[in-house]
LUMKE-700279 format. One line per 3 residues: number of its first residue (from 1); their letters; for each residue x, y, z of C-alpha. Coordinates in steps of 0.2 Angstrom, whole numbers, plus 2048, in hexadecimal, padded with zeros to 3 digits. Layout:
REM residues N
NUM> a> X/Y/Z; ...
This chain:
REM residues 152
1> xxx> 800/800/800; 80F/80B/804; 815/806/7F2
4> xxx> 808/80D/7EC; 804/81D/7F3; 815/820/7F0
7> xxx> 815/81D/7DE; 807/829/7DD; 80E/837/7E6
10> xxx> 81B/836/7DA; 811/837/7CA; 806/845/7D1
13> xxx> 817/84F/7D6; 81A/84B/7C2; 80B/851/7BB
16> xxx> 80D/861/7C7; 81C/868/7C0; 81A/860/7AE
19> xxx> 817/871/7A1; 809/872/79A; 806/866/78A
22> xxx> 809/871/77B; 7FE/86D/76B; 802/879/75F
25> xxx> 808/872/74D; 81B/877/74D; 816/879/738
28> xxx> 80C/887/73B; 815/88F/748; 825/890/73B
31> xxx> 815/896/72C; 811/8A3/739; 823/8A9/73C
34> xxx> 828/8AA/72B; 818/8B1/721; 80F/8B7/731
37> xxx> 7FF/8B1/72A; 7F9/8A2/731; 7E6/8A4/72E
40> xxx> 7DC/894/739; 7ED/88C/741; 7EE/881/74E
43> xxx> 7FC/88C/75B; 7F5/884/76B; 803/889/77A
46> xxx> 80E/88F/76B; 81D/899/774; 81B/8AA/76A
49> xxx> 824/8B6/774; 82D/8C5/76C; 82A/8C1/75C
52> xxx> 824/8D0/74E; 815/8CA/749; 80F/8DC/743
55> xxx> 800/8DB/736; 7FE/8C6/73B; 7F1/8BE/732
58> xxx> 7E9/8B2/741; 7D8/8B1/73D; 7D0/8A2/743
61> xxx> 7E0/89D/74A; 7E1/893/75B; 7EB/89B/764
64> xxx> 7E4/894/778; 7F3/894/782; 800/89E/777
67> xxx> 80E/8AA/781; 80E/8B9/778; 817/8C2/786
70> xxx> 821/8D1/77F; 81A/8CD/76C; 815/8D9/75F
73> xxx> 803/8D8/758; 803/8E8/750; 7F3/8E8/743
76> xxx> 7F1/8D4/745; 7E2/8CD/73E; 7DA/8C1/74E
79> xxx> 7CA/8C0/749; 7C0/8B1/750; 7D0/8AD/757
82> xxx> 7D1/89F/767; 7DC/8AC/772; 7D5/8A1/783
85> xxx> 7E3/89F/791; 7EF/8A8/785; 7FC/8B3/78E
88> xxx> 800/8C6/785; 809/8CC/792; 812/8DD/78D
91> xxx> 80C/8D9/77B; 808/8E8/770; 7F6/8E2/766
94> xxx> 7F4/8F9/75D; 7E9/8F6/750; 7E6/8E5/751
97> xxx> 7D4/8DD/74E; 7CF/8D0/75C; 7BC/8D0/756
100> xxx> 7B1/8BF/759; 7BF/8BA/764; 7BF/8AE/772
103> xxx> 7C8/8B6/77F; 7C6/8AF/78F; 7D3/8AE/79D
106> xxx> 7DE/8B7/792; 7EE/8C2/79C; 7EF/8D4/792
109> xxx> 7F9/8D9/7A3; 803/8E8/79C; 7FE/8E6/78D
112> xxx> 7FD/8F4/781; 7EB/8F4/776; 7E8/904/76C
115> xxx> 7D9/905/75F; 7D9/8F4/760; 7C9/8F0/75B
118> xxx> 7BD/8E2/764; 7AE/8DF/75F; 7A1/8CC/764
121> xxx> 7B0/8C4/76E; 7AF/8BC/77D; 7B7/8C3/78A
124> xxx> 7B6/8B9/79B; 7C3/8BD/7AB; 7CF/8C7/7A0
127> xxx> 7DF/8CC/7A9; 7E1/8DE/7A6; 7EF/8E5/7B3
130> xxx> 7F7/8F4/7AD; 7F1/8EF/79C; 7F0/901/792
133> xxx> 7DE/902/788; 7DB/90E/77E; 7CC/90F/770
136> xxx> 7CB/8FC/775; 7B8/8F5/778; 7C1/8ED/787
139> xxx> 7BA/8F4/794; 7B8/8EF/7A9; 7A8/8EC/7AD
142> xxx> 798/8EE/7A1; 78F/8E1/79A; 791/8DB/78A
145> xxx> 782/8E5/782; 78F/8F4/787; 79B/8F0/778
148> xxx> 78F/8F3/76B; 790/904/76E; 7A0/902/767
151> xx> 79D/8FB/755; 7A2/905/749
């Protein structure tokens, strides 16, 4: 019985301080990176951080999970994009287009988000710490009939 308790303890101290399981197609990532246009890619977890991807074409993309810490998505195109979980810490989104998005549990936490323009994405538990908004329809509080007023 000790055995055993024993052997458990030890695989769930494993599964503790394993990372997280990455999904994202390693094709696509490189696709990404070298044309920046990966329209309906699979970048689940893909480790992003401090790349230029200014003007990016993500639509449709999967991107749950991605570390965009310190990235440039200047004018990117995220458009019915799964942002869930993702990570933009520092990341500078100016211009970009995050319309029909799923953004829940996403970290904008000193992010920088001018005209970027939101419009019929969900937006549960957003982290928004020092984030800087401005002409954003992210907003605290509100509901979500409070965006429409927005629309362009």
């Amino acid at each position: 019985m000790k055995r055993l308790f024993l052997t458990l303890a030890i695989f769930t101290t494993i599964l503790a301080i394993a990372p997280p399981a990455r999904g994202e197609n390693p094709d696509h990532v490189k696709r990404l990176l070298e044309t920046g246009a990966c329209q309906g890619c699979n970048l689940i977890g893909a480790d992003l951080q401090e790349t230029h991807l200014i003007g990016a074409d993500l639509r449709d993309a999967n991107l749950s999970y991605a570390n965009f810490n310190d990235a440039n998505l200047e004018g990117a195109d995220l458009t019915g994009a799964n942002l869930s979980g993702a990570d933009f810490t520092n990341a500078f989104l100016t211009n970009a287009v995050l319309d029909y998005a799923r953004m829940n549990h996403v970290n904008f936490t000193a992010a920088r988000m001018y005209d970027t323009h939101v419009f019929g994405a969900s937006m549960e538990d957003l982290t928004l710490t020092d984030a800087e908004l401005f002409n954003t329809n992210i907003s605290v509080g509100g509901s979500y009939d409070d965006f429409e007023l927005w629309e362009e």
